[in-house]
C-alpha positions, 0 to 999 in steps of 0.5 A: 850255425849249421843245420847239424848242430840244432838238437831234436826237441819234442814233436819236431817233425820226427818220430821215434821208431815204433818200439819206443812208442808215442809214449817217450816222447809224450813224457818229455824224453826226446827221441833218438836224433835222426842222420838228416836234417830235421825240418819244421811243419809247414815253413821250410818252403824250398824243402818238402815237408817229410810225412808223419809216420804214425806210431802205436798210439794211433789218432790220439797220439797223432793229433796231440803230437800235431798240437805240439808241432804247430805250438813251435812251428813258426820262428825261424832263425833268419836263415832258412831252418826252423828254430824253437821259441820256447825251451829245448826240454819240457822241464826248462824255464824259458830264459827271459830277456835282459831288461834294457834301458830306453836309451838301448845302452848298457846302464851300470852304476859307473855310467850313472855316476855324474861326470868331473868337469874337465878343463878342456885341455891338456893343463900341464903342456899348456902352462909349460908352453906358456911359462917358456914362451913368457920366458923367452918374450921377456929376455929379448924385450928386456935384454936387446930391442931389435931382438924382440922385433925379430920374435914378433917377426917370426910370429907373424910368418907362422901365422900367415902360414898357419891362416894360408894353409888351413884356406888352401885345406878346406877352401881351396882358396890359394893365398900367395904366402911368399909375398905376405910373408915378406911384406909382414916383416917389413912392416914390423920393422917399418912400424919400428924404424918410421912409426905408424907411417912407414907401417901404413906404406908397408901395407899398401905395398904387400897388398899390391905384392900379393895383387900381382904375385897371383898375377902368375896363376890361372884367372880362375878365383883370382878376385877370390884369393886376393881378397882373402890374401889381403884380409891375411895382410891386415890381420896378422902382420898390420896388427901386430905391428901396434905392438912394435909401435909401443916398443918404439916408445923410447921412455918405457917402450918395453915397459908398455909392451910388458903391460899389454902383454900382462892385461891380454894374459890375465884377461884370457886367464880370467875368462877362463878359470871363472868360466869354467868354474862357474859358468852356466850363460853362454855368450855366443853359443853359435860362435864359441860354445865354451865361452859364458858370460860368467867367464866375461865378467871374470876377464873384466875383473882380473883385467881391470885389477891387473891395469890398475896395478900396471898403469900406477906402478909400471908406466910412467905418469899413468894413473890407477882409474886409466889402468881401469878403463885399459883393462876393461878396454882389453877385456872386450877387444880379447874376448872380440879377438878370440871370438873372431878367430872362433868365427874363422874356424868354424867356417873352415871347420877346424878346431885349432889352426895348428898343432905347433904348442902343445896344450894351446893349438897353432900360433894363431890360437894364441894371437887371436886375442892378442892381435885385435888388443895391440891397436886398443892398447896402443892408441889408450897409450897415447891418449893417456901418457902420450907416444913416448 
C-alpha cells in the first residue's frame, strides 16, 4: 500500500491551518489532509521529522497534541511508514481479533464432525478388476490347460518388469530383464512339462543367464545387480512355477489350482473386511500399517472354513479337518506374502509397484500373497491326497 492511500488521524504530525484552531481536532474532527506525506513522531528514520507549528492554543494545546501523538507513534507497518494501533476516528471501537483455535487452523462445525472410515481404495474398480481376472483365470484353467500355463507365463514377465523397473527407479540397481524374463517362462513350462526337476535346472540356468548377461556392462555394482537379479529369478517365476506343478496333477490338477486360488482369495478378503471393520491392534505397524491383528484372525476363519468346504467337496479323497489345517497354513504364508512385499516397497519408497489394475496397483500387488502360498499349498497337496 502506498503512502497516499493512509488518512490523516488525529495528532498525527500535522496541524490544521491557524483559522480552524487546536479546538477541531481536540474534538475528534480530523483536519484538512495535507498534499505530502504524512510522517510519524520520531520513528521514520531515513526522513527528517517535520516541525509542530503551534496553533492559537498555545503550550496547553501543544502538550495535549504532544500526548496523543506519542499515544500512536510506535507501530509500524513493515515497510517504513507509520500506522495506527488504535482506530482511525476517536468515536470507533477497536476491532478485536478473530479468536483462533491452538492448532492455528480454521475450526468450523464440518472439520469437528468425525471422519467415515474409508476403505482405502477405489472398491468398485478393484471388484471389476478383480471379477474379469477370475473370469478369464477360470476359462483357460477349465477350458485348455496349456493355455493357463500361458497366463501364468504372462503374469510372471509383468512382474519382473514391474519389480526390475521400480529397482532401476529408486535404486538405481540395473537387473538385466531379458534373461529373467526368458528364463521365468521356461521355467513354468519346465515345471509343467518335467516337474519339480525340469524347474530346479530352469533355476540354476536363469541364474547363470543373468550371472553373464550383466557380464556386458561396466563392473561397477556388478555383485550388486546380480544379487538383486537373482533374488528376482526365485521370487517371481521359481514361485510361481508351484502352481504349474498342481496344474500337473492329472486327476484334479485344476481342481487343486482352483482351491489354492479360492483359499488365497477368501483369506485376503477376510483380512481385509474384518480389518477394516473391526480393527484396532496393529500387527506390524513398521512394515504394513493397514494390517491389524483383528484382520489376522479374520483371514484365518474365512481361509479355514473356505478349506474345509474345498478339501471335502472339490478334492479328491481330501477331508474336512486337512481343509482346516490348509487354510490356516494359507492364512499365515499370505498374510507372510503380502508383508513381504509391504517390506520391498518401503524400502524403495513406493506405494504400489504398478499402476496396471485399477483399484489394486501392479501385478505384483496381487502376487505377493499369491507367490509365497503356492509351495505351501502344493507341498500339504502331496503330504494329504498325493501328487496326482
Amino acid at each position: 500500500m502506498n503512502e497516499s492511500s493512509w488518512g490523516a488521524p488525529p495528532g498525527a504530525g500535522q496541524w490544521g491551518p491557524p483559522d480552524h484552531g487546536p479546538a477541531s481536532s481536540l474534538r475528534g474532527v480530523a483536519p484538512p489532509v495535507p498534499a505530502g506525506p504524512v510522517y510519524d513522531w520520531g520513528d521514520a528514520a531515513q526522513t527528517r521529522p517535520m516541525p509542530l507549528v503551534p496553533g492559537p492554543g498555545g503550550h496547553q494545546d501543544d502538550d495535549r497534541e504532544h500526548r496523543d501523538i506519542r499515544e500512536n507513534r510506535d507501530h509500524l507497518d513493515g515497510r517504513g511508514a507509520a500506522r495506527l494501533s488504535g482506530p482511525l476516528f476517536r468515536d470507533e471501537k477497536p476491532q478485536e481479533p478473530m479468536p483462533t483455535s491452538r492448532s492455528g487452523s480454521d475450526s468450523s462445525p464440518d472439520s469437528e464432525k468425525p471422519k467415515k472410515k474409508s476403505a482405502g481404495r477405489n472398491l468398485r474398480a478393484a471388484i471389476g478388476v478383480g471379477v474379469g481376472l477370475g473370469v478369464i483365470i477360470v476359462a483357460s484353467l477349465f477350458v485348455y490347460k496349456p493355455v493357463f500355463i500361458g497366463v501364468i507365463a504372462i503374469a510372471v514377465v509383468v512382474g519382473l518388469w514391474e519389480l526390475t523397473s521400480r529397482l532401476a527407479e529408486r535404486k538405481d540397481i540395473k537387473v538385466p530383464l531379458v534373461p529373467l524374463a526368458v528364463g521365468g517362462t521356461a521355467m513354468v513350462v519346465a515345471g509343467y512339462v518335467r516337474g519339480a526337476e525340469g524347474a530346479w535346472v530352469a533355476m540354476a540356468l536363469t541364474a547363470l543367464a543373468v550371472l553373464v548377461w550383466r557380464m556386458t556392462e561396466a563392473p561397477e555394482n556388478y555383485l550388486r545387480d546380480v544379487t538383486a537379479g537373482v533374488f528376482a529369478a526365485f521370487y517371481v517365476p521359481f514361485l510361481a512355477t508351484f502352481v504349474a506343478l498342481m496344474l500337473a496333477a492329472e486327476a484334479d490338477g485344476a481342481l487343486r489350482v482352483l482351491t489354492f486360488l479360492l483359499l488365497t482369495v477368501v483369506s485376503d478378503t477376510g483380512a481385509y473386511a474384518v480389518g477394516w471393520r473391526f480393527g484396532k491392534h496393529k500387527l506390524a505397524p513398521r512394515i504394513s500399517p493397514g494390517k491389524t491383528r483383528e484382520g489376522l484372525v479374520g483371514a484365518v476363519l474365512f481361509a479355514m472354513v473356505a478349506g474345509a468346504l474345498c478339501m471335502e467337496f472339490l478334492i479328491a479323497h481330501g477331508a474336512w479337518w486337512q481343509g482346516l489345517l490348509l487354510g490356516l497354513a494359507v492364512a499365515a504364508s499370505a498374510t507372510l506374502g503380502d508383508l513381504g512385499e509391504s517390506m520391498i516397497k518401503r524400502d524403495l519408497g513406493i506405494k504400489d509397484m504398478g499402476t496396471l489394475l485399477p483399484g489394486h496397483g501392479g501385478i505384483m500387488d496381487r502376487l505377493d500373497s499369491l507367490l509365497p502360498t503356492a509351495p505351501v499349498v502344493w507341498l500339504l497337496f502331496v503330504v494329504f491326497v498325493g501328487s496326482g
